[in-house]
VOZAMI-692153 format. One line per 8 residues: number of its first residue (from 1); their letters; for each residue x, y, z of C-alpha. Coordinates in steps of 0.02 Angstrom, whole numbers. Each point is the difference from the previous one (the first is absolute). Layout:
residues N
NUM> A> X/Y/Z  ... .
This chain:
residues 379
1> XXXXXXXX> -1064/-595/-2706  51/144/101  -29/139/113  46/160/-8  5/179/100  -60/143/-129  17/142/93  38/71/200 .
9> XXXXXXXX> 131/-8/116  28/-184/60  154/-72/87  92/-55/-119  114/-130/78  -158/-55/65  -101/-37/-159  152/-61/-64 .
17> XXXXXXXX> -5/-136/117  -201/-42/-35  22/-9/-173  -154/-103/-53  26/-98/-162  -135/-174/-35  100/-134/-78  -68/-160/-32 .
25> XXXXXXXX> 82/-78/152  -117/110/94  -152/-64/-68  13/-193/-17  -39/-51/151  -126/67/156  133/19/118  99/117/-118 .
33> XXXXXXXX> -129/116/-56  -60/30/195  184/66/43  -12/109/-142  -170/81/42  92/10/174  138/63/-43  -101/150/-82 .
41> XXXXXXXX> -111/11/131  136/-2/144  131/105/-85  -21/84/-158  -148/108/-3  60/71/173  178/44/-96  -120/159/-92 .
49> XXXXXXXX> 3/152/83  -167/96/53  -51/168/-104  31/138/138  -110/153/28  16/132/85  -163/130/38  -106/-132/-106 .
57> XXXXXXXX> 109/22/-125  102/-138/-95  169/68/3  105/-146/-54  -76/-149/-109  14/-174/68  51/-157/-95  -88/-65/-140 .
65> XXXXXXXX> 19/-213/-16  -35/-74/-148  -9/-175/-71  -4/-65/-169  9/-189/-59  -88/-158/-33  -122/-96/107  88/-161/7 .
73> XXXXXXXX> -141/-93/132  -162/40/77  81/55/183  177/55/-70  66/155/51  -88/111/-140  -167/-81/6  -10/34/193 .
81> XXXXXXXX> 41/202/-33  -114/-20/-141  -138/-43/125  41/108/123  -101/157/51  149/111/32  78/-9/-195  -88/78/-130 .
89> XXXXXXXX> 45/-134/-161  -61/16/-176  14/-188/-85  10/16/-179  -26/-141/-139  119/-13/-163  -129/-63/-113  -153/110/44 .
97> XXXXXXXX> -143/-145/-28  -107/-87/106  53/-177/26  184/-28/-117  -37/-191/7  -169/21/-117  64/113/-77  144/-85/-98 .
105> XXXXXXXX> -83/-155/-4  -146/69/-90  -44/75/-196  153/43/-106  145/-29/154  -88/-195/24  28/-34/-191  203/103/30 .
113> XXXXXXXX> 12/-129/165  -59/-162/-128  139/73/-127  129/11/117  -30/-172/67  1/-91/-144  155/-116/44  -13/-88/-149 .
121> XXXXXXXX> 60/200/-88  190/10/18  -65/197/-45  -142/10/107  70/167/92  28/72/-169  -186/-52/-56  -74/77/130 .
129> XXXXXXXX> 100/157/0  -55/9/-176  -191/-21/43  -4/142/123  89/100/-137  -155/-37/-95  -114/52/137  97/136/80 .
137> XXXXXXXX> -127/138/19  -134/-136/66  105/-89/130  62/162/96  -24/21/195  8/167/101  167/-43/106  67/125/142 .
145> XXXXXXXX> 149/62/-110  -56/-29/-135  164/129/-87  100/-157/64  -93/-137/-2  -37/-109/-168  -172/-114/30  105/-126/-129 .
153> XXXXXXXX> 144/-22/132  -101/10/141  -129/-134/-49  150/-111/-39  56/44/165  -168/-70/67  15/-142/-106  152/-71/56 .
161> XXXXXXXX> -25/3/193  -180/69/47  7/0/187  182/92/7  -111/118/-121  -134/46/124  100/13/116  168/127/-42 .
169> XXXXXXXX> -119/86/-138  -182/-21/71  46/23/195  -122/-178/9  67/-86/155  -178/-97/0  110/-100/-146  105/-76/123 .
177> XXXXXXXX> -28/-174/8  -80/-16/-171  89/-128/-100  159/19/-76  3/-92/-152  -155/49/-141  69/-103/-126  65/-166/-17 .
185> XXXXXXXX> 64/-52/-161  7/-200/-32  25/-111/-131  -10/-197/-16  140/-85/78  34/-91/-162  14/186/-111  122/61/138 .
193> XXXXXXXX> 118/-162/-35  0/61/-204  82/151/72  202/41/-39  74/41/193  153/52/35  24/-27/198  -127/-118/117 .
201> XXXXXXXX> 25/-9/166  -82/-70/160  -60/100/142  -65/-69/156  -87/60/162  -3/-130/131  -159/-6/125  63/-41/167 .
209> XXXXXXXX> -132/71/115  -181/-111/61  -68/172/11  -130/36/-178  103/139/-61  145/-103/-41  -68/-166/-22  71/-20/-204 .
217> XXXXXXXX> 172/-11/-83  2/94/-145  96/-56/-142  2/74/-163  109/-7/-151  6/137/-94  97/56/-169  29/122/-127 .
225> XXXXXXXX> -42/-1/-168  111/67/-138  -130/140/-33  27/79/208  -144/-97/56  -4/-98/153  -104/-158/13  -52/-93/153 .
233> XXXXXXXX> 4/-195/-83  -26/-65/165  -68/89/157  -82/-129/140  -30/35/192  51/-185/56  -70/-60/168  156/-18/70 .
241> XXXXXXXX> 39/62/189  200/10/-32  45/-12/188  -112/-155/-10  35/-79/-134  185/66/-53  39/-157/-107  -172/15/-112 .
249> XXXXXXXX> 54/180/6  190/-27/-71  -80/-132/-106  -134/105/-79  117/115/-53  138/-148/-95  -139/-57/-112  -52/157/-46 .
257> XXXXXXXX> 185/33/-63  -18/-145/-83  -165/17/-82  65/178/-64  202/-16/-61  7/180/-56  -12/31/174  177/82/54 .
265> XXXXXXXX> -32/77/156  -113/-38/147  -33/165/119  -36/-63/181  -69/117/122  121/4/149  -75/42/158  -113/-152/29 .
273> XXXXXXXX> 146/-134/24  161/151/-11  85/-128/-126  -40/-169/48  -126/-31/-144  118/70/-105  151/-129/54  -105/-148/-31 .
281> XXXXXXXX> -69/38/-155  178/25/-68  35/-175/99  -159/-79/-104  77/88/-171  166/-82/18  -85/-169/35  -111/9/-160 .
289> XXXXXXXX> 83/-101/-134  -63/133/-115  -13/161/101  177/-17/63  50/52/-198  -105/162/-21  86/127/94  -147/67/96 .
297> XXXXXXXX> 34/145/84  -79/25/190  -51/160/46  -44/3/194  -17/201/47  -95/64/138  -157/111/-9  23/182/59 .
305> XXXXXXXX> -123/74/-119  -159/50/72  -132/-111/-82  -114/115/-67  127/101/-67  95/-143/-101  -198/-50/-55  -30/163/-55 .
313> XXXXXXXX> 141/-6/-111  -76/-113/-105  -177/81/-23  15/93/-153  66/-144/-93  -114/-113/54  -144/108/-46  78/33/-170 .
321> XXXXXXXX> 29/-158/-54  169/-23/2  -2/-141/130  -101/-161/-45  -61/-158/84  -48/-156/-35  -183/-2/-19  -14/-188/86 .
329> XXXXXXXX> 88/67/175  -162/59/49  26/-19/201  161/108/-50  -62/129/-103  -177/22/111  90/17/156  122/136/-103 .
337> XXXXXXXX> -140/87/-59  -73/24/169  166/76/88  -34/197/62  106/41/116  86/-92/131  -115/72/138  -170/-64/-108 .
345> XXXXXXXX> 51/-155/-62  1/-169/72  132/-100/-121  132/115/-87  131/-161/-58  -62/17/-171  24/184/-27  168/-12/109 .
353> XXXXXXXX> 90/-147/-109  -67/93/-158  81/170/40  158/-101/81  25/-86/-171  -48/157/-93  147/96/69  120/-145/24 .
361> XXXXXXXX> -4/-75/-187  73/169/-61  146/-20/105  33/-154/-99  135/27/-136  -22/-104/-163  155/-83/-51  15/17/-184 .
369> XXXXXXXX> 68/-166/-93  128/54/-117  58/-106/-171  180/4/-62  -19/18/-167  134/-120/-113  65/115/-136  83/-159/-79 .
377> XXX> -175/-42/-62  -4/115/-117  107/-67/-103 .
């Protein structure tokens, strides 16, 4: 997102200085995106220089600003020049049709969505790739480049993460705060366990606030199969205050290592209790006449990520597919379901211990067994 002189004399060391780019940082919070409309407002658009005339006559142009980029919220930078009577703005639409959210949930693209999510297809993509094939010439949509743009790729597109879709190719900032997740795949706890994994590991998000927004710990353990998917076998939001209750906390998370032995790492977030929680469940592992033999590793790191970013990380996969819960962690999977955004949503622990597992288990190298084979016993 960026803004750019065209044309005119300007001061050059002085636009240099007022450069105006919107990165995210600038748009997350309310704070941020009023000291970039002010920074605008105060500096840059005085850094142009005025068209001068001379007997009524324009005899040197002045300087053209531009701007180009994504809305990224409803009062971010763009969105307030967008509404502003001094900038002339024309707001263009990648897929030219009415509402995109009927539209591919509708006719021929609703029966392509109920190929594509057909978990129980290890070639649903291909399936559904072949049905539009088939129906080619009906499923086409008039698109704004349409020499570059393929209504195939772009509906997959759409598929995988519809509100990042209305927004970077729709210009939709009225999408913010819809929903994040449009698919969640389950199956019964008991079909999970059939499954072949090949790592498991525990991640936990300790509540430690009385406030409502952080009144669960999150614990989830989470593997992956020998196919690339990753399961959720167990995901529960205990009622657990961990400042509170830190022994039912440390607790909590021993018998859960012991109801799961593939478990070989548990992932702690660090900035509730900077390493304390972390100490004493090692403490409680070598006490455990059985956990003091499995060689759990402890993973205590803090979180610098921005939430919503990390979260967001996740979305395609989730609405894919490729990440699947237990259908009986209902309380889990309904508070998942309803995360959409940091700023609209009242409990994100589910969504944050999903994506933290998500991105932690494939840091997790497998340790392959190996066999000496005898070559005496051949003969």
């Amino acid at each position: 997102m960026k803004m750019r002189v065209t044309s005119g004399a300007i001061d050059k060391k002085l636009l240099d200085n007022n450069k105006l780019y919107q990165s995210e940082d600038d748009v997350r919070t309310e704070e941020a995106r009023e000291k970039k409309w002010k920074r605008y407002s105060d500096d840059v658009k005085f850094a142009k220089q005025r068209p001068v005339k001379r007997n009524g006559k324009i005899v040197k142009k002045g300087t053209v600003l531009m701007a180009w980029g994504t809305q990224q919220h409803k009062e971010c930078f763009y969105s307030r020049l967008i509404k502003s009577p001094t900038w002339k703005f024309k707001k263009e639409k990648g897929v030219l049709v009415d509402n995109v959210d009927e539209y591919f949930n509708s006719g021929l693209w609703l029966e392509f969505k109920n190929i594509l999510n057909n978990f129980k297809d290890q070639d649903r993509l291909e399936n559904a790739k072949e049905f539009y094939y088939q129906n080619e010439y009906l499923m086409q949509y008039d698109t704004l480049w349409s020499e570059f743009w393929d209504c195939l790729e772009l509906a997959l597109d759409y598929f995988e993460n519809p509100n990042s879709f209305k927004q970077e190719v729709q210009g939709d900032v009225d999408s913010i705060g819809e929903k994040w997740f449009k698919v969640v795949n389950t199956e019964p706890r008991k079909i999970i366990e059939t499954h072949n994994f090949i790592k498991t590991m525990l991640c936990v998000d300790p509540a430690a606030s009385s406030g409502r927004k952080n009144d669960y710990s999150a614990y989830l353990i989470g593997s992956v199969s020998d196919v690339g998917l990753k399961y959720a076998r167990k995901a529960e939001l205990a009622k657990i205050n961990a400042r509170q209750e830190f022994d039912k906390y440390i607790e909590h998370m021993v018998k859960l290592c012991l109801d799961y032995p593939e478990i070989t790492h548990v992932s702690i977030e660090k900035n509730t209790f900077n390493g304390a929680d972390a100490n004493q469940l090692e403490k409680a592992i070598g006490k455990d006449p059985i956990l003091k033999f499995r060689n759990l590793t402890i993973i205590n790191e803090s979180q610098r990520k921005n939430k919503d970013d990390k979260i967001s990380t996740i979305v395609p996969f989730v609405n894919r597919g490729e990440f699947i819960f237990a259908e009986e962690d209902e309380e889990f999977i309904n508070q998942f379901k309803e995360f959409a955004g940091q700023k609209f949503t009242l409990h994100d622990d589910a969504a944050d211990v999903s994506s933290e597992f998500w991105l932690k288990v494939d840091e997790i190298k497998v340790v392959s067994k190996v066999e000496i084979f005898d070559r005496d016993s051949l003969f």
